[in-house]
Structure formats: C-alpha cells, structure tokens
PyMOL Python script that loads the backbone (N, CA, C, O; Angstrom):
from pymol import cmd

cmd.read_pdbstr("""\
ATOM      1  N   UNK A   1     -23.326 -20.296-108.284  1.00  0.00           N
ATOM      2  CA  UNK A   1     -23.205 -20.505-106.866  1.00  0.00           C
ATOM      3  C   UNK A   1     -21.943 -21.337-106.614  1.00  0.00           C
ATOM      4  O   UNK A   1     -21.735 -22.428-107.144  1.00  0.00           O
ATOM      5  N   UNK A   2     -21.077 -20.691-105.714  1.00  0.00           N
ATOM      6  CA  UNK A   2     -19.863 -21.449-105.456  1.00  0.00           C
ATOM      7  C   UNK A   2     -20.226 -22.937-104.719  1.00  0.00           C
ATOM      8  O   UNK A   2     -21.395 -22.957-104.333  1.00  0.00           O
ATOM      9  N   UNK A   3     -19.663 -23.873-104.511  1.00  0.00           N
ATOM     10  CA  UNK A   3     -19.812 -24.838-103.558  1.00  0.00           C
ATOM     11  C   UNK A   3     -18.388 -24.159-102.948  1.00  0.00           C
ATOM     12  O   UNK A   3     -17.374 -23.546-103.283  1.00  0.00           O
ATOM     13  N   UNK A   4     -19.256 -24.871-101.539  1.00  0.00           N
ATOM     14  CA  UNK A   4     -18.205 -24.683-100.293  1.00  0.00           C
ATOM     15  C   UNK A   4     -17.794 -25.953 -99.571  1.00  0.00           C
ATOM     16  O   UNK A   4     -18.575 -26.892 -99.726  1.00  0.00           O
ATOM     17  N   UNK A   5     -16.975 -26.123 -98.989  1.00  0.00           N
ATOM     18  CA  UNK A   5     -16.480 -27.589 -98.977  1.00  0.00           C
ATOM     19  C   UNK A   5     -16.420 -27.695 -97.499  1.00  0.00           C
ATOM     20  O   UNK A   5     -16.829 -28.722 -96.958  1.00  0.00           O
ATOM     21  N   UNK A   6     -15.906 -26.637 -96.754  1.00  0.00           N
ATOM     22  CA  UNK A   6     -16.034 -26.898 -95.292  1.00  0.00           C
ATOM     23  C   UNK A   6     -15.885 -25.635 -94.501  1.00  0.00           C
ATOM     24  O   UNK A   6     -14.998 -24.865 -94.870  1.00  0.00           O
ATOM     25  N   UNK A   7     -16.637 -25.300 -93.445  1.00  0.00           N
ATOM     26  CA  UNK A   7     -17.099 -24.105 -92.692  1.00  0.00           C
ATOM     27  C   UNK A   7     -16.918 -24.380 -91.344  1.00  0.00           C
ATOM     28  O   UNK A   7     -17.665 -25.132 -90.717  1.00  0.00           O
ATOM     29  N   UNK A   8     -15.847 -23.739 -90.812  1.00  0.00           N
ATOM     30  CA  UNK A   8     -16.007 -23.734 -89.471  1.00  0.00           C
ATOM     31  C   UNK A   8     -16.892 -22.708 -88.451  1.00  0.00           C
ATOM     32  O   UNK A   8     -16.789 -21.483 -88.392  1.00  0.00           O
ATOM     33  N   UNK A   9     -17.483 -23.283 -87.935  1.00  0.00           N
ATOM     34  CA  UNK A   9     -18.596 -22.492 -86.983  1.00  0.00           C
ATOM     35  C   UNK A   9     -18.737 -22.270 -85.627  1.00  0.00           C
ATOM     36  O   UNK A   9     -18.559 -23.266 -84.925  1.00  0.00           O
ATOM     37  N   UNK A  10     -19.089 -20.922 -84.899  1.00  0.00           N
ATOM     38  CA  UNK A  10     -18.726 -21.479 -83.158  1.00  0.00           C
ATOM     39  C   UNK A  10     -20.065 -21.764 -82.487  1.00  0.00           C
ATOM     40  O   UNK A  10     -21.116 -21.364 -82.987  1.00  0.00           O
ATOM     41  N   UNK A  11     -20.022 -22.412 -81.426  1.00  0.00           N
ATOM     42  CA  UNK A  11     -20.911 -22.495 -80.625  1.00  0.00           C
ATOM     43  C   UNK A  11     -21.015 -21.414 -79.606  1.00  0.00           C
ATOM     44  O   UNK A  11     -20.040 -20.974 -78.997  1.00  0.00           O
ATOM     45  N   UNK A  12     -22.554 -20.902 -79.408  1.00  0.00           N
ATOM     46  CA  UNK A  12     -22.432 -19.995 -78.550  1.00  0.00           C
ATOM     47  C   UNK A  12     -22.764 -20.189 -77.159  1.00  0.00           C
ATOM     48  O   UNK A  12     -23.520 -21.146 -76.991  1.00  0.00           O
ATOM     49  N   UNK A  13     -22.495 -19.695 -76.319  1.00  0.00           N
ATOM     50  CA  UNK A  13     -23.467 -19.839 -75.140  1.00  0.00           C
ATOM     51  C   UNK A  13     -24.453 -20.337 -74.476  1.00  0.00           C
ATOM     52  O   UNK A  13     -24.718 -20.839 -73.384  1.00  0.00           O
ATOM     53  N   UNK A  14     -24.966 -20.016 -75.564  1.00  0.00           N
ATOM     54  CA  UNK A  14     -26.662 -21.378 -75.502  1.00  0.00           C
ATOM     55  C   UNK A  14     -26.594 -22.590 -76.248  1.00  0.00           C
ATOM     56  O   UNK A  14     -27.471 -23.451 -76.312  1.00  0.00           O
ATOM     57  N   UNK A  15     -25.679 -22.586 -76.706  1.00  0.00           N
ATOM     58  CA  UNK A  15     -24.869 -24.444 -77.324  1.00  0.00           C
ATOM     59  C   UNK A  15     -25.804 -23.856 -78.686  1.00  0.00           C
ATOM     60  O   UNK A  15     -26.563 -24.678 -79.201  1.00  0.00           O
ATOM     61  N   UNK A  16     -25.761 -22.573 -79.221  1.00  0.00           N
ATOM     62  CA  UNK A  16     -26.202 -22.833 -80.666  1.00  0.00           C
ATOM     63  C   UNK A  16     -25.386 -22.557 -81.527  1.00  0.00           C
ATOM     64  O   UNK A  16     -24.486 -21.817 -81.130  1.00  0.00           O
ATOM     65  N   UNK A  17     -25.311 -23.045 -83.188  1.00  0.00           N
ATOM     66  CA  UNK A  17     -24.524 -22.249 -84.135  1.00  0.00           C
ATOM     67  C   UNK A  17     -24.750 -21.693 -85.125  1.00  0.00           C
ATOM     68  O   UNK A  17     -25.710 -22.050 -85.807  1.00  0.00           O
ATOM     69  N   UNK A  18     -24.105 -20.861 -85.434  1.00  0.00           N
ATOM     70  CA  UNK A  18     -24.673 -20.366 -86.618  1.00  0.00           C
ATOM     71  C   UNK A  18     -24.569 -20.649 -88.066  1.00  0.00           C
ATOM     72  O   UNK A  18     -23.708 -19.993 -88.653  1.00  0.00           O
ATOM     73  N   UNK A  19     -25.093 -21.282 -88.595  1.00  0.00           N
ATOM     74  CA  UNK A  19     -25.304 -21.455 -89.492  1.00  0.00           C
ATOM     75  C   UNK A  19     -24.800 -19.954 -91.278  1.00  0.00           C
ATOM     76  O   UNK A  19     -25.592 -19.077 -91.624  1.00  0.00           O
ATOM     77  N   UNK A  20     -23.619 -20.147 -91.849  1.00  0.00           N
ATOM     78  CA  UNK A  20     -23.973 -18.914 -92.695  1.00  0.00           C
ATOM     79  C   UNK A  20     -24.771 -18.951 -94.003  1.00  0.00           C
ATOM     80  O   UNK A  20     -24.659 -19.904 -94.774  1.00  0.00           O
ATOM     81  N   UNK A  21     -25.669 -17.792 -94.281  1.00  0.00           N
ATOM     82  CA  UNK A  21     -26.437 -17.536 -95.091  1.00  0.00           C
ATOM     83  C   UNK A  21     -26.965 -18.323 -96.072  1.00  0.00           C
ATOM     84  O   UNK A  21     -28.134 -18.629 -96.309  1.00  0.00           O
ATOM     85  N   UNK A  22     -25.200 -18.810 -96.996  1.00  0.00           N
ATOM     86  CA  UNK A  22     -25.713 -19.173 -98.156  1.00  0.00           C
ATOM     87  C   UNK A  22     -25.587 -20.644 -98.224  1.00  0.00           C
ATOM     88  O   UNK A  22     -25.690 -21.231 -99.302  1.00  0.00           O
ATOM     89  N   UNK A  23     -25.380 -21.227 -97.167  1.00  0.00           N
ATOM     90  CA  UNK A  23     -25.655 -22.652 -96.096  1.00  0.00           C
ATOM     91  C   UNK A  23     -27.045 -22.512 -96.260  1.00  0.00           C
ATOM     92  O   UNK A  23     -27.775 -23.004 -97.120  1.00  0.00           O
ATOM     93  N   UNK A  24     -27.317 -21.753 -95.291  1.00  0.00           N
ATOM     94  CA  UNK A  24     -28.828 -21.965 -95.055  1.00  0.00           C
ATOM     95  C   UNK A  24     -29.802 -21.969 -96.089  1.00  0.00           C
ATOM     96  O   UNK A  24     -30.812 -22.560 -95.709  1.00  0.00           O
ATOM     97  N   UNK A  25     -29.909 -21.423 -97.555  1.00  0.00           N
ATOM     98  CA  UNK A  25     -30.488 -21.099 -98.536  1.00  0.00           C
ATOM     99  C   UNK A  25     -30.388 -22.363 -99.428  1.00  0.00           C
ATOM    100  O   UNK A  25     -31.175 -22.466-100.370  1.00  0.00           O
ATOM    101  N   UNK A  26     -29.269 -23.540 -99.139  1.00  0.00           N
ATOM    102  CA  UNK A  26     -29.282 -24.813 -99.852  1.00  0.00           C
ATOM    103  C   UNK A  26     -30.722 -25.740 -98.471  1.00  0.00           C
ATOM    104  O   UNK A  26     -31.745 -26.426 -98.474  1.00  0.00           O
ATOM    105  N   UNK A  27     -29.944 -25.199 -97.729  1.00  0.00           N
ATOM    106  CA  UNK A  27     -30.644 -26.469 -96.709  1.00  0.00           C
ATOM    107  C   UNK A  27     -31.943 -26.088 -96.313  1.00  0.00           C
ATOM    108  O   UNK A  27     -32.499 -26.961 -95.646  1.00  0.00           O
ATOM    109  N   UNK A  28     -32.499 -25.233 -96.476  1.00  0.00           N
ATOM    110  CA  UNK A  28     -34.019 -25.219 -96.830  1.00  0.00           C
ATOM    111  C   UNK A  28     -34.460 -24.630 -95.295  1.00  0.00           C
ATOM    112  O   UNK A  28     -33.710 -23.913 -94.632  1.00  0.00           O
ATOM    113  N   UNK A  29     -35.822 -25.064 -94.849  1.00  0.00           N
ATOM    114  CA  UNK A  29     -36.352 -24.441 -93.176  1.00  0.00           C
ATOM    115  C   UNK A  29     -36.227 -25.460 -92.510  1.00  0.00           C
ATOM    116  O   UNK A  29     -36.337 -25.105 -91.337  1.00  0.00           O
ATOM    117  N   UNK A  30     -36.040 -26.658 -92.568  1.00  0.00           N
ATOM    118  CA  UNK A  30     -35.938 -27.665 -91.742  1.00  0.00           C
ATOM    119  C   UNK A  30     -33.926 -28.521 -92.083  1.00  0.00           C
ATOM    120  O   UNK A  30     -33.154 -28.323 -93.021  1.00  0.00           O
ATOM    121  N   UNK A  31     -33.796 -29.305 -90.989  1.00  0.00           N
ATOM    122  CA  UNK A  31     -32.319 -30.055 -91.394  1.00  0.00           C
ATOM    123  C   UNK A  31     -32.006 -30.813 -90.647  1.00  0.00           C
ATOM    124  O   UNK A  31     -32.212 -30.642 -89.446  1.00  0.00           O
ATOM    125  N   UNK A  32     -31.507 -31.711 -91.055  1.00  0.00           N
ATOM    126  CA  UNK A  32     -31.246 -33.315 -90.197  1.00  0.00           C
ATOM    127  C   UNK A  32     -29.844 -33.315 -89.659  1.00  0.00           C
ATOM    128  O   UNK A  32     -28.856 -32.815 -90.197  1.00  0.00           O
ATOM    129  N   UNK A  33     -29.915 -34.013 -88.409  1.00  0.00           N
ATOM    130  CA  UNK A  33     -28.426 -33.660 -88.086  1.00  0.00           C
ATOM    131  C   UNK A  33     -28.081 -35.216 -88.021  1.00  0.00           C
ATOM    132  O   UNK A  33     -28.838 -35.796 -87.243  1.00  0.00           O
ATOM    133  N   UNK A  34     -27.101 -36.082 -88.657  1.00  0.00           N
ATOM    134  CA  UNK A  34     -26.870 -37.136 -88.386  1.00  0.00           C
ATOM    135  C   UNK A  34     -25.526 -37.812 -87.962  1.00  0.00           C
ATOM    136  O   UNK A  34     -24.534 -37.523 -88.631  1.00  0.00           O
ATOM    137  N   UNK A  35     -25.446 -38.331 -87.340  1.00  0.00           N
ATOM    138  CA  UNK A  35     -24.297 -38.825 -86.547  1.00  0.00           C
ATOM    139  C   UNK A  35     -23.418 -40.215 -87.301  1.00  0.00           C
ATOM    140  O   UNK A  35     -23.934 -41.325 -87.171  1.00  0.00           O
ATOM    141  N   UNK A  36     -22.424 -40.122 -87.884  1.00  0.00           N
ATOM    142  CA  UNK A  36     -21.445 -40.702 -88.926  1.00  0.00           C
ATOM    143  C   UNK A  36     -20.404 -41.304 -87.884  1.00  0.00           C
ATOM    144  O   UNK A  36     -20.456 -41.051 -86.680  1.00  0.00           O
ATOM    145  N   UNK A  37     -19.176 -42.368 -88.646  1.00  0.00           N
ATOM    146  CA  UNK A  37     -18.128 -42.810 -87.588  1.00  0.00           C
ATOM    147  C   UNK A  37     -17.093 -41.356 -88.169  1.00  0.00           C
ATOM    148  O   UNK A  37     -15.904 -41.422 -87.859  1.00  0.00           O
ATOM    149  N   UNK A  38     -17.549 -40.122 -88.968  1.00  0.00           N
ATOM    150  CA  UNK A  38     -16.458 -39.612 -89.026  1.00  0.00           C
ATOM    151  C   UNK A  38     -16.713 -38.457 -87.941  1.00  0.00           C
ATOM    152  O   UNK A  38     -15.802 -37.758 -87.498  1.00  0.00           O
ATOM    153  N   UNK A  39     -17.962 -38.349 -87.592  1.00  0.00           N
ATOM    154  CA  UNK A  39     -18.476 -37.288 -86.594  1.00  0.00           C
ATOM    155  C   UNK A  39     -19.754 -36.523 -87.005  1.00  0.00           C
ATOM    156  O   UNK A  39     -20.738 -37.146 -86.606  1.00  0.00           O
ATOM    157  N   UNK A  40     -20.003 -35.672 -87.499  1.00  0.00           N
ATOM    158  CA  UNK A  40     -21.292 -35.246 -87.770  1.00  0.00           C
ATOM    159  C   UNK A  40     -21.776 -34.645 -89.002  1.00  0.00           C
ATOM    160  O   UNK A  40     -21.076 -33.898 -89.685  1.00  0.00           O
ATOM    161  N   UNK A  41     -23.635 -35.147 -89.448  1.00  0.00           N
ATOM    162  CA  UNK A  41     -23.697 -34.214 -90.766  1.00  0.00           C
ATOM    163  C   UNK A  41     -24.873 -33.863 -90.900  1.00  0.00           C
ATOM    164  O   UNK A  41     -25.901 -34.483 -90.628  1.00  0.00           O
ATOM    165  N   UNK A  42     -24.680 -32.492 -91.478  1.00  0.00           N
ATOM    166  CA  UNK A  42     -25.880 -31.883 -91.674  1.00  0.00           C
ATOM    167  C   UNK A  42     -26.727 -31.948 -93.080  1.00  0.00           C
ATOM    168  O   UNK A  42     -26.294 -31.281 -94.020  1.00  0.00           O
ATOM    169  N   UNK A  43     -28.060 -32.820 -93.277  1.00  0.00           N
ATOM    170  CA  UNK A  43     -28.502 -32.780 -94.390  1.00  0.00           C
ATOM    171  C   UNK A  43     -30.028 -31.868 -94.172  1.00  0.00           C
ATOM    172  O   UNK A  43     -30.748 -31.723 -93.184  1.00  0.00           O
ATOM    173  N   UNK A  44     -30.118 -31.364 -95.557  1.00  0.00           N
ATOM    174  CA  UNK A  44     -31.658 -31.006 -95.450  1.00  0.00           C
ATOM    175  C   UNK A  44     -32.549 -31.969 -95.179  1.00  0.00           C
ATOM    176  O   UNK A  44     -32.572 -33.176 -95.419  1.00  0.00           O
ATOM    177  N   UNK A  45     -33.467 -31.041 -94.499  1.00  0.00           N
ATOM    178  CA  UNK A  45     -34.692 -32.251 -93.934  1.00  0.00           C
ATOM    179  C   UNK A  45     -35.410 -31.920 -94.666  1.00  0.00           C
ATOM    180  O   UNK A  45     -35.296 -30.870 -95.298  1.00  0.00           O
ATOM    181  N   UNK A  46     -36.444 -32.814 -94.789  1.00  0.00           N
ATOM    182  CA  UNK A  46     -37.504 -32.910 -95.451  1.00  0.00           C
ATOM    183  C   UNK A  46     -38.832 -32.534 -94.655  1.00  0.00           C
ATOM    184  O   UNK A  46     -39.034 -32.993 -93.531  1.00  0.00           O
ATOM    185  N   UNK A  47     -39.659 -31.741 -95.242  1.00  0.00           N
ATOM    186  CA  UNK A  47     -40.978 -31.120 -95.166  1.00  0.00           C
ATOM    187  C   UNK A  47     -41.567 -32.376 -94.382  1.00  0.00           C
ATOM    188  O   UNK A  47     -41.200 -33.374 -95.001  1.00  0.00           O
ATOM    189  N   UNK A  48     -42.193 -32.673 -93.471  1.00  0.00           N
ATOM    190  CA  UNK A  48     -43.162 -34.120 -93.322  1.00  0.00           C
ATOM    191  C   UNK A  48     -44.428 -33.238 -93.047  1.00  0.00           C
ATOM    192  O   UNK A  48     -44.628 -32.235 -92.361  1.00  0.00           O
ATOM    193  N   UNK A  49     -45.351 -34.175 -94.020  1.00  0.00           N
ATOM    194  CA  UNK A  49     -47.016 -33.938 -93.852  1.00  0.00           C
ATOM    195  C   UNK A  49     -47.634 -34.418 -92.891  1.00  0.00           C
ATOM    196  O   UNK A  49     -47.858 -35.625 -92.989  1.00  0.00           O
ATOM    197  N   UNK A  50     -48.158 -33.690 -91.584  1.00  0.00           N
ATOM    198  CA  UNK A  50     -48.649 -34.525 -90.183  1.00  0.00           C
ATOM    199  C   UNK A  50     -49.870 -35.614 -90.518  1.00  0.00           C
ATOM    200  O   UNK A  50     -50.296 -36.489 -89.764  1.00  0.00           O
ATOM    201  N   UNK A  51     -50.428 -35.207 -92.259  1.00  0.00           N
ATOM    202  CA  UNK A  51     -51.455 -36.163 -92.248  1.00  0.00           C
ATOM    203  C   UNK A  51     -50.541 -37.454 -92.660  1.00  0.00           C
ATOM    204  O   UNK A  51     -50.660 -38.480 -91.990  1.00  0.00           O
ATOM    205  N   UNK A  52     -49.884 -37.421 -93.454  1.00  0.00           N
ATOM    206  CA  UNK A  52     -48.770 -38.638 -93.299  1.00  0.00           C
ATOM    207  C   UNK A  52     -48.170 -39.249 -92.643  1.00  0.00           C
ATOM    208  O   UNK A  52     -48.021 -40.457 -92.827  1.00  0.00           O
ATOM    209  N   UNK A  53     -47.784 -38.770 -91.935  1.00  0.00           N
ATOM    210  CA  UNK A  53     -47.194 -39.243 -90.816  1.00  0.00           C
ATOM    211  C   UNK A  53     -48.276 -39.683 -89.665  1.00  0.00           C
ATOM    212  O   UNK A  53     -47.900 -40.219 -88.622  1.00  0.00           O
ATOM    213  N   UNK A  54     -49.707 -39.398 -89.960  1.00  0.00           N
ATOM    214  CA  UNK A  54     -50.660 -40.007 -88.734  1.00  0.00           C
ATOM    215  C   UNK A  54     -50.602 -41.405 -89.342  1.00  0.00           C
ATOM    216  O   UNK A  54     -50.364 -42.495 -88.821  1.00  0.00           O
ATOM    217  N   UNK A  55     -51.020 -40.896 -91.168  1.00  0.00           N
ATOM    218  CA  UNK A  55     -51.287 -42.411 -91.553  1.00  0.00           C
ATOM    219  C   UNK A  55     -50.170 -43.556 -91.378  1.00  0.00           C
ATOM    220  O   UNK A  55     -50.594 -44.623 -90.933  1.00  0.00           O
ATOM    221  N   UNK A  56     -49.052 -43.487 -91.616  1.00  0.00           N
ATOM    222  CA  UNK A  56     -47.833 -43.973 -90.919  1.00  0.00           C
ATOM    223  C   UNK A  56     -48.236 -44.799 -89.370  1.00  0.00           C
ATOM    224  O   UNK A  56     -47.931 -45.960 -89.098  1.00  0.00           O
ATOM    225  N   UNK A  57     -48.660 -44.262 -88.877  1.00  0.00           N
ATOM    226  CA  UNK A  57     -48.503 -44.297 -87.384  1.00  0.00           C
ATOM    227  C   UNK A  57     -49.667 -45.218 -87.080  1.00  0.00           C
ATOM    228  O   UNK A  57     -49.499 -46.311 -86.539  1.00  0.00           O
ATOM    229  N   UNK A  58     -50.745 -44.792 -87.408  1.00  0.00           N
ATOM    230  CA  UNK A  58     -52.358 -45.575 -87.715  1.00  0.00           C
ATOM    231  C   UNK A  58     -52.017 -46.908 -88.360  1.00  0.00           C
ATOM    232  O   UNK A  58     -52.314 -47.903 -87.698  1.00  0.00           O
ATOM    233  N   UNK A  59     -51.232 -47.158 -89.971  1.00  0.00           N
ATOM    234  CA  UNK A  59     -50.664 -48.410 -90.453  1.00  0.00           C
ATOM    235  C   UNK A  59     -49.819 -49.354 -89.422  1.00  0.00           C
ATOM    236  O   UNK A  59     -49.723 -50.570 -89.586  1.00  0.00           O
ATOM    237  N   UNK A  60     -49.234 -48.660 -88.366  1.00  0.00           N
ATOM    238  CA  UNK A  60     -47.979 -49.498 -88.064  1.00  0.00           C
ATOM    239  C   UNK A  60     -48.263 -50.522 -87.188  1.00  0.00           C
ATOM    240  O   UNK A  60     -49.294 -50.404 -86.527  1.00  0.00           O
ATOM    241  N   UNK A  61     -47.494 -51.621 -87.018  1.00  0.00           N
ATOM    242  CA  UNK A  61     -47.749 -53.011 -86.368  1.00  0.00           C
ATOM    243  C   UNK A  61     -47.590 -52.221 -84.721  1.00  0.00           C
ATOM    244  O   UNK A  61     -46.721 -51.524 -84.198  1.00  0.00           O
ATOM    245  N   UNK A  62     -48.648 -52.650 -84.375  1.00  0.00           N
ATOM    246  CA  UNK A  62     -48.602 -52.607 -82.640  1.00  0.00           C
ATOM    247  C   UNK A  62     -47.159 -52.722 -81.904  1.00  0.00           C
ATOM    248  O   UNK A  62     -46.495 -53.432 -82.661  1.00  0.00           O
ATOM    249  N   UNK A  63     -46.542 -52.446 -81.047  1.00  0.00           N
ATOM    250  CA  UNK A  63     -45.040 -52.877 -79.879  1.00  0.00           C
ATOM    251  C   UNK A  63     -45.463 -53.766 -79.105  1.00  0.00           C
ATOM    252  O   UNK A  63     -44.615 -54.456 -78.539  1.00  0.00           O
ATOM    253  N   UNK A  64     -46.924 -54.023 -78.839  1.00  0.00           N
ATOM    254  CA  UNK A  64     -47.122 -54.473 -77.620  1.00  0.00           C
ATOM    255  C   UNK A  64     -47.017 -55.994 -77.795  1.00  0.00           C
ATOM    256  O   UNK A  64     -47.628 -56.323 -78.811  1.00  0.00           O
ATOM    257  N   UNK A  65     -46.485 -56.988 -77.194  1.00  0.00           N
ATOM    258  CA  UNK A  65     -46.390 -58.382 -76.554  1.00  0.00           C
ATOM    259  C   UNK A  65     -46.983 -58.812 -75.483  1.00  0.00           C
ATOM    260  O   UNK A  65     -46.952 -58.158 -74.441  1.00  0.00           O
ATOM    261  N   UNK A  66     -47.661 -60.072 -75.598  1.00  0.00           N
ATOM    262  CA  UNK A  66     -48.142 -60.648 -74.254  1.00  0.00           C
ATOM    263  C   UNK A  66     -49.285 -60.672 -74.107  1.00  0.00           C
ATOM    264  O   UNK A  66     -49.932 -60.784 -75.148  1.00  0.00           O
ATOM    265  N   UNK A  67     -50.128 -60.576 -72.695  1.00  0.00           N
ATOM    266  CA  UNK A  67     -51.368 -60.344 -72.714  1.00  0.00           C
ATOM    267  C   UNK A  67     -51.671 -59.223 -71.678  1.00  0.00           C
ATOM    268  O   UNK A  67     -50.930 -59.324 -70.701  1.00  0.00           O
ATOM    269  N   UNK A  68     -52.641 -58.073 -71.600  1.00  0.00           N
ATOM    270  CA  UNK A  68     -52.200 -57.548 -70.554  1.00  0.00           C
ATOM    271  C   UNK A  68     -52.805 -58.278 -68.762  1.00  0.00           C
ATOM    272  O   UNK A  68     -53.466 -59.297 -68.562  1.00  0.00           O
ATOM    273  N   UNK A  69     -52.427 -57.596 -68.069  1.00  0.00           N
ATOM    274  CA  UNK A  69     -52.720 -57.398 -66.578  1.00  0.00           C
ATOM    275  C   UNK A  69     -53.990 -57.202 -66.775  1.00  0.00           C
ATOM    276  O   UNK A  69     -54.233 -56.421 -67.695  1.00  0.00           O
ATOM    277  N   UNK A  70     -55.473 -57.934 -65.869  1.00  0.00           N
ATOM    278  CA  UNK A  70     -56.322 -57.431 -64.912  1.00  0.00           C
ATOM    279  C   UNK A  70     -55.987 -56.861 -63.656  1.00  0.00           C
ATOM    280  O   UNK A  70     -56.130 -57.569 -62.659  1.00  0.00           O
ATOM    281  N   UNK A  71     -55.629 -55.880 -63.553  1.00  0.00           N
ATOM    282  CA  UNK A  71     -55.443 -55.824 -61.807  1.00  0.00           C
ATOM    283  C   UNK A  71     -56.511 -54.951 -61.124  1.00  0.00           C
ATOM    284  O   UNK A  71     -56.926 -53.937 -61.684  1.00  0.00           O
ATOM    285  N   UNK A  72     -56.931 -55.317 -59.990  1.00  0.00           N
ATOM    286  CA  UNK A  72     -57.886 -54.786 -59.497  1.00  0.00           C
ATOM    287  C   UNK A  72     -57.789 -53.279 -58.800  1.00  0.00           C
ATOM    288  O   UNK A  72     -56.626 -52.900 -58.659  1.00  0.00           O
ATOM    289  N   UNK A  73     -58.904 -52.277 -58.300  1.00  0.00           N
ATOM    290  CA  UNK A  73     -59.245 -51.430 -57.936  1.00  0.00           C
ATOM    291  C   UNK A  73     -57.862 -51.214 -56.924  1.00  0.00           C
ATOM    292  O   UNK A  73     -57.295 -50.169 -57.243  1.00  0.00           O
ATOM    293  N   UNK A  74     -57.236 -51.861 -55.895  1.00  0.00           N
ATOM    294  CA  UNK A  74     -56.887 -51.786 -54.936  1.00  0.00           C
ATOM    295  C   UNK A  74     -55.576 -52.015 -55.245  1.00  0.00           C
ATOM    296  O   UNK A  74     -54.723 -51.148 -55.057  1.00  0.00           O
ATOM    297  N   UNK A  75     -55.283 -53.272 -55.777  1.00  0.00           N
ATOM    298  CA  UNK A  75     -53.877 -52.816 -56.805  1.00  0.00           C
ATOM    299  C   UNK A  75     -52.986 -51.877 -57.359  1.00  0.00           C
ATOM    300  O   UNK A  75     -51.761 -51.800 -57.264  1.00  0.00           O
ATOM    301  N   UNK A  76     -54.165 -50.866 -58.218  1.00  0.00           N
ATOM    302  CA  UNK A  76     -53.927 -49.694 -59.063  1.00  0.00           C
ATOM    303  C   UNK A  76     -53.859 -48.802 -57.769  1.00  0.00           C
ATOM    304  O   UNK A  76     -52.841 -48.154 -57.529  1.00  0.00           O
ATOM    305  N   UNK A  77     -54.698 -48.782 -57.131  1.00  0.00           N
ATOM    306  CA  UNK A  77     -54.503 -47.827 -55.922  1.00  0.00           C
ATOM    307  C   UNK A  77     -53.185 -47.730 -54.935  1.00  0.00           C
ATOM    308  O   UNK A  77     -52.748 -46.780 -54.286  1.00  0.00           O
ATOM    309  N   UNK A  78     -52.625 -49.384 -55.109  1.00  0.00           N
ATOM    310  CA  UNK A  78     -51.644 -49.070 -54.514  1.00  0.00           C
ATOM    311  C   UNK A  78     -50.513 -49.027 -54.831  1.00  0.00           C
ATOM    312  O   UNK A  78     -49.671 -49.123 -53.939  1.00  0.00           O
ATOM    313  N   UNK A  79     -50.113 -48.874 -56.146  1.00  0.00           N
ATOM    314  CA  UNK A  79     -49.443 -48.252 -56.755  1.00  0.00           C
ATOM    315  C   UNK A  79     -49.489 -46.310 -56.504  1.00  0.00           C
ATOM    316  O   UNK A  79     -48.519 -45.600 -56.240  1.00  0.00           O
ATOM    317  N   UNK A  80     -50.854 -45.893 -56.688  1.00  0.00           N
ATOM    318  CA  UNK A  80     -50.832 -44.527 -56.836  1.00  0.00           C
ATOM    319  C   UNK A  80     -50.257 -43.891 -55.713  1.00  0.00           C
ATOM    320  O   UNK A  80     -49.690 -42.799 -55.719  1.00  0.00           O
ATOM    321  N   UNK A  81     -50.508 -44.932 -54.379  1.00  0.00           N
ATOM    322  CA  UNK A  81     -50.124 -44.504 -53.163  1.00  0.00           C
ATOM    323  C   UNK A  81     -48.780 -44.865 -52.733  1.00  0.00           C
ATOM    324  O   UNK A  81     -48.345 -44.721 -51.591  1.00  0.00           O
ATOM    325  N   UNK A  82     -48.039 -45.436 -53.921  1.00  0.00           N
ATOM    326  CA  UNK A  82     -46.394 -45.914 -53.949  1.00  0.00           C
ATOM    327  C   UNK A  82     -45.779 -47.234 -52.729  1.00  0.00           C
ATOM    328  O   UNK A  82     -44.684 -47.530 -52.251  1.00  0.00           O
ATOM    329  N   UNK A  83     -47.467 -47.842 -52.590  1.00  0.00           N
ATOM    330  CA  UNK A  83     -47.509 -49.458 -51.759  1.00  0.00           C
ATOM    331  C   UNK A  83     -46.764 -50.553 -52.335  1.00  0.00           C
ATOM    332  O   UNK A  83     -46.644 -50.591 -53.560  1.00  0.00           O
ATOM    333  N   UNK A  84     -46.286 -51.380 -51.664  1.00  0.00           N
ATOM    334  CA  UNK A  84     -45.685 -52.201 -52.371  1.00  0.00           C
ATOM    335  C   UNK A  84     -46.716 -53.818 -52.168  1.00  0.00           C
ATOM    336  O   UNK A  84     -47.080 -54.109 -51.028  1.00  0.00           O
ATOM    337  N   UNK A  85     -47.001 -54.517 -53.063  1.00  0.00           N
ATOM    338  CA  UNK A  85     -47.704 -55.662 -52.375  1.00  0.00           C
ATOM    339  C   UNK A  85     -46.674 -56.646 -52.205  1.00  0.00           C
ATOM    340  O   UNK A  85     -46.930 -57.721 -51.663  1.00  0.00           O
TER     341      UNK A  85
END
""", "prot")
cmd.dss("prot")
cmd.show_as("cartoon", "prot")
cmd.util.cbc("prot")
cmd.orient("prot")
C-alpha cells in the first residue's frame, strides 16, 4: 500500500467532500476532524460503546454549583407566560 502524503479535495454544494477510496479504507466508518494552528486533521475515530460511554456519564462529577431555587407555583407560571416579576 502506497502512503499518500497529501490530497486535494473539493467541496461540493452541500459543503461535503469527498473523501478517495483508499483514504477511506485506512480511516475506517467513523473519523475525527480536528482543528490544529496549522488548519485541519483528519484522524480515524474510534468505535465508542454507548454502554461506555453511559458508564462514563453515570461516573462523572455533577456541573451543578450552589443550591437550587424553591420557586413557587406562580413564579414558574410566570415565566411560562413570559411575566416579568
């Protein structure tokens, strides 16, 4: 298998590109597109297992800060009704 060093490609119409063949046959069904200070790169992505990635998600430290809001019935309502108090 030759290596290829650099491929120019067009964008079409629908902002897609094409990718050729024997590109695509290194980089697998999935591919990461990542953004460099030299401009852009395409690596194979990796397969992710959704049960992994729940457990991931299930493990991870909470975002939330603070304590929340009680706000009452009439509050929430007036929000829904775009009131201002």
């Amino acid at each position: 298998m030759e290596l290829v060093e650099q491929v120019n490609v067009k964008v079409d119409s629908k902002g897609r590109i094409c990718i050729p063949a024997e590109i695509r046959k290194e980089i697998g069904e999935t591919a990461t597109i990542k953004r460099t200070p030299e401009g852009f790169l395409l690596l194979p992505g990796k397969k992710e297992d959704p049960v992994e990635e729940l457990r991931k998600v299930i493990k991870s430290k909470h975002r939330r800060t603070g304590k929340p809001e009680h706000w009452t019935p009439e509050q929430m309502k007036a929000i829904w009704k775009g009131e201002e108090e």
